[in-house]
C-alpha positions in Angstrom: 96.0 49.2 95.1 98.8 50.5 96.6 100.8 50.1 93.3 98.1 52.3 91.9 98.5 54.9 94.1 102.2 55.2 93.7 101.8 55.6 89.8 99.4 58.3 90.3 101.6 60.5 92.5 104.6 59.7 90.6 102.3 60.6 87.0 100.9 64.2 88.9 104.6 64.6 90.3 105.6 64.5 86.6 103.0 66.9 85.5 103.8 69.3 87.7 106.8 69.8 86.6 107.5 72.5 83.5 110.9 72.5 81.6 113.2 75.4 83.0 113.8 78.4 80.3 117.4 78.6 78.8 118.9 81.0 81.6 117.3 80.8 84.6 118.6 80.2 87.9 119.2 77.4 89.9 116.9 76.4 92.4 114.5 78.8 94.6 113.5 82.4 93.6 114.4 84.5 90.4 117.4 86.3 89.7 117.0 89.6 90.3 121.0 91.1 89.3 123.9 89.4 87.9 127.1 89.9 90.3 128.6 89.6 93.6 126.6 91.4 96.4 127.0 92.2 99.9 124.5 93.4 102.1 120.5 92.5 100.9 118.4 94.9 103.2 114.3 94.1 101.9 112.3 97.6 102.0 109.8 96.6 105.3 106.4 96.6 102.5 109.0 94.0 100.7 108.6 96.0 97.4 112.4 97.2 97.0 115.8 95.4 98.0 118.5 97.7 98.6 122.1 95.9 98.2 125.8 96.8 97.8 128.2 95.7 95.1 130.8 96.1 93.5 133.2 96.6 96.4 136.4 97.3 97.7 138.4 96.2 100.5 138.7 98.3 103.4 141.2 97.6 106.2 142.5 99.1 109.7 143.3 97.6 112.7 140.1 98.6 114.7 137.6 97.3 111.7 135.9 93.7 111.5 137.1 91.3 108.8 135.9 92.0 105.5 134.6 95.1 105.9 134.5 97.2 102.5 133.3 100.4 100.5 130.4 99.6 97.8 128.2 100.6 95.7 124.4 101.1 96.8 122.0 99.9 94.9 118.2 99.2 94.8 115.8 97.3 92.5 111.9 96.3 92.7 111.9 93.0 94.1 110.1 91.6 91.5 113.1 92.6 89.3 114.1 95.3 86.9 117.2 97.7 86.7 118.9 97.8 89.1 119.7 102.0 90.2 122.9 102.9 91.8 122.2 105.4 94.7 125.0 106.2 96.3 128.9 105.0 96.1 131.5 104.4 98.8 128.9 103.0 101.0 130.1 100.6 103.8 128.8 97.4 104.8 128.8 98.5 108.5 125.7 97.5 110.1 124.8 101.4 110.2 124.8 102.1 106.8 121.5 102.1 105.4 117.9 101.9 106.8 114.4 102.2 105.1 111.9 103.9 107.0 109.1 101.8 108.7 106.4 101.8 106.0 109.1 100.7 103.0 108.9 104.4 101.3 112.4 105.6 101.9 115.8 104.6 102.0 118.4 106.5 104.2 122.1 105.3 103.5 125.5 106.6 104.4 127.6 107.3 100.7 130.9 108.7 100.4 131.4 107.1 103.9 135.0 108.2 105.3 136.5 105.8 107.4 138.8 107.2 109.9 135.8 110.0 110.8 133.3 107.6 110.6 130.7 110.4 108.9 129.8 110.2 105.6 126.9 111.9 103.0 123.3 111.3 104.3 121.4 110.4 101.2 117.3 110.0 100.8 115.8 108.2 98.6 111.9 108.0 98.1 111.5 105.9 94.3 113.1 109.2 92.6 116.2 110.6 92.5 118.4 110.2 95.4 118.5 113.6 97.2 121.7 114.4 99.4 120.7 115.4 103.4 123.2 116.4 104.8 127.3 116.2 105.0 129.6 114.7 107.8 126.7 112.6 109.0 127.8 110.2 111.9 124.5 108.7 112.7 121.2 108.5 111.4 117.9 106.7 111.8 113.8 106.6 111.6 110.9 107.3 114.1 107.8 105.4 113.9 105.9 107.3 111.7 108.8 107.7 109.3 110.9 110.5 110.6 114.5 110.7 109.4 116.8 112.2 112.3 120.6 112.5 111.9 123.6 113.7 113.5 126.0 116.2 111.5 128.9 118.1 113.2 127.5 117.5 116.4 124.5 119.1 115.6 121.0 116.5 115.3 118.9 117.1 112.4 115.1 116.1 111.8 113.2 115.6 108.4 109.8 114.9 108.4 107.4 112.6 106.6 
């Protein structure tokens, strides 16, 4: 009996499995862009993912290890093209953000180091649109308000 049961779960182990198509990945998930990448940020309605690549060093004494200038780029997580938003984007934790419901991304392109500021650029599944210049902060409300800081001066864009 208990040989039995062995053969059966090895015979519906074997039948679950299905050959693997020429070119697809290893293991869990599906490959969604071919390439080194730094920085995976998943829209919060998990329908985009918003990454950096193709990146360049970037180094002074006051920044952390490994900290570079990228490319921004988003796809549909279920895969596609991938669309480059923005360029010279760092992977500094304030970066990029999506707004709480998933329909906008806010990101920090042509980010200047030693000022810290860079281009404020929106995107909402369009074109990206440019905000605002010599933004040092930025950041979302609840309800999916975009404020940021330009020149001293704070800025608000509503949903």
């Amino acid at each position: 009996m208990k040989g039995t049961a062995v053969v059966a779960a090895a015979l519906l182990a074997l039948a679950a499995c299905k050959e693997r198509p020429a070119g697809a990945a290893e293991g869990l998930g599906k490959r969604i862009f071919e390439g080194p990448v730094r920085l995976l940020s998943p829209s919060p309605d998990g329908a985009w993912l918003a990454f950096l690549d193709g990146c360049a060093e970037a180094s002074a004494r006051f920044l952390p290890p490994q900290t570079a200038s990228c490319d921004l780029r988003v796809v549909a997580a279920g895969g596609g093209e991938a669309r480059r938003l923005a360029r010279a984007v760092t992977n500094l934790p304030h970066s990029l953000a999506w707004a709480p419901g998933g329909e906008t991304l806010a990101a920090l392109g042509s980010y200047e180091i030693p000022s810290a500021s860079g281009t404020l650029v929106g995107w909402s599944g369009g074109e990206p649109v440019a905000l605002g210049e010599g933004v040092t902060f930025h950041g979302f409300g609840p309800r999916g308000e975009l404020g940021w800081v330009a020149g001293g001066r704070l800025a608000l864009r509503l949903p």
